[in-house]
N, C-alpha and C positions, 0 to 999 in steps of 0.2 A: 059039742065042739070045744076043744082047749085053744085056750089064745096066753102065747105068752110074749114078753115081752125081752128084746135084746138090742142092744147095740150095732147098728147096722157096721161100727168097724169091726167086729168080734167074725172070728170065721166063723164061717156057716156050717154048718152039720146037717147031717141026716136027719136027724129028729128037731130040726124045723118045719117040719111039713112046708105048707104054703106060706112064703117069705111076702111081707108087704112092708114097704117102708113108707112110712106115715109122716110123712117133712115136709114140707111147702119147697125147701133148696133143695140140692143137691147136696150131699154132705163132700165137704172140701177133701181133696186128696185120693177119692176114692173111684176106682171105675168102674164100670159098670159089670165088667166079667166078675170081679174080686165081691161085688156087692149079691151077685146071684139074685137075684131078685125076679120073685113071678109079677108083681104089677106094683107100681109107683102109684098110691091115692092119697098124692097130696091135699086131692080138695080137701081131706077132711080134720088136715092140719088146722092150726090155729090160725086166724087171720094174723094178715102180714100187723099189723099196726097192733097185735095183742102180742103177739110173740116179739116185737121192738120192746113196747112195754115192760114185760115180764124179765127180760134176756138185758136187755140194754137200761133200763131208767129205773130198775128195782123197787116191780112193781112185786107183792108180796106174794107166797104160792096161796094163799086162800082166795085172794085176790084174781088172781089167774083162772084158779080153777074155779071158781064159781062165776067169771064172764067166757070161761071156754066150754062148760056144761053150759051156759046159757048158747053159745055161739051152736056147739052141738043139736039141741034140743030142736034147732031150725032149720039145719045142713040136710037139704036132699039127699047128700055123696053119702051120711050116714048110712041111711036105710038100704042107700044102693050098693055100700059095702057091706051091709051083714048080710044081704039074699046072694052075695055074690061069694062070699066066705063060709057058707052053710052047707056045700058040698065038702067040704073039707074037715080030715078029721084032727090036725091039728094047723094052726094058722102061729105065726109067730109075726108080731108086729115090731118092727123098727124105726128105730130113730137115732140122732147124734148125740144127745144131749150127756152131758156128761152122770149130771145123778139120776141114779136110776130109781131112787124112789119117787122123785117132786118134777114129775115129765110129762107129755100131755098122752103120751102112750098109755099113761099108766090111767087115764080118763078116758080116753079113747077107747081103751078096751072094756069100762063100767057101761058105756054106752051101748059097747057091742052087745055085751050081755044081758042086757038088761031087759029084754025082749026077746 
């Protein structure tokens, strides 16, 4: 399985395969037709009080990412997204966040893999 990672405001293409946006919100301004999207698995977003942390009180990205791999390593919604992403031959996971390198997609998807 390929899993890549994009901005859920970037238009959608064909070679997204299976669309999943991976946010806790709703990303502002966007509808739901424009978003395309096969399933919304927020659970397996960052908690609400980790992503305040990270986004609002400049909590650092090492920081982040090593209490949201920890948050991961215990998320049921994990497991239950990679058996439910594994008939798929590509999977394209989305989110709002502006940098595309330091995003919890781009953790979310070491998760996916890594098993």
């Amino acid at each position: 399985m390929e899993i890549r990672i994009e901005r859920v405001y970037d238009d959608p293409s064909s070679a997204d395969g299976f669309r999943v946006l991976v946010d806790r919100l709703w990303p502002r301004g966007l509808s739901k037709e424009r978003a395309d999207l096969d399933l919304w698995a927020k659970e397996v977003a960052p908690s609400t009080e980790l992503r305040k942390e990270f986004h609002h009180e400049g909590m650092s990205w090492d920081a982040f990412a090593a209490a949201y791999r920890a948050e991961l390593a215990v998320n049921p919604a994990v497991p239950q997204l990679r058996d439910e992403l594994r008939g798929h031959g590509v999977v394209t996971l989305l989110h709002s966040v502006h940098d595309a390198v330091q995003n919890h997609a781009v953790l979310l998807r070491e998760a996916l893999l890594a098993s």
